[in-house]
C-alpha positions, 0 to 999 in steps of 0.5 A: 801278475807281470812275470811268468810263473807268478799266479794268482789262483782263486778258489770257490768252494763249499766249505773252510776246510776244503779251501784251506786243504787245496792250498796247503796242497799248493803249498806243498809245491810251490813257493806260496803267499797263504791266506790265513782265512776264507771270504764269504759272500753275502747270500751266496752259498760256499767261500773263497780264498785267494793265494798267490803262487810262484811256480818257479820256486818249487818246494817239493822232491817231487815238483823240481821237474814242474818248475818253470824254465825261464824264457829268454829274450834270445831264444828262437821258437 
């Protein structure tokens, strides 16, 4: 992504419901673009899902504190 605070996160995980359980999880916290289904690869055991996350839209009461501050061009280290 080409924005701090934009996320792509890829899962690799035993089963369907555990996949969809993290994202819902993600979900719960953050703006997030959910994937409907998990992906199998031929031969290789487990699935995968991809969602995309926008860390500084928090969702939650919990999260406002864990939202990214934007960065300024003019701010010195």
């Amino acid at each position: 992504m080409s924005a701090p605070g934009l996320l792509v996160v890829d899962v690799a995980v035993a089963d369907d419901d555990t996949a969809l359980a993290f994202q819902q999880l993600l979900a719960e916290r953050w703006a997030t673009a959910t994937a409907e289904r998990t992906t199998r690869d031929a031969g290789e055991p487990g699935v995968r899902l991809r969602c995309y996350l926008d860390l500084r839209q928090p969702i939650s009461p919990a999260a406002p504190d864990e939202a990214l501050t934007p960065v300024s061009a003019a701010a010195s280290p």
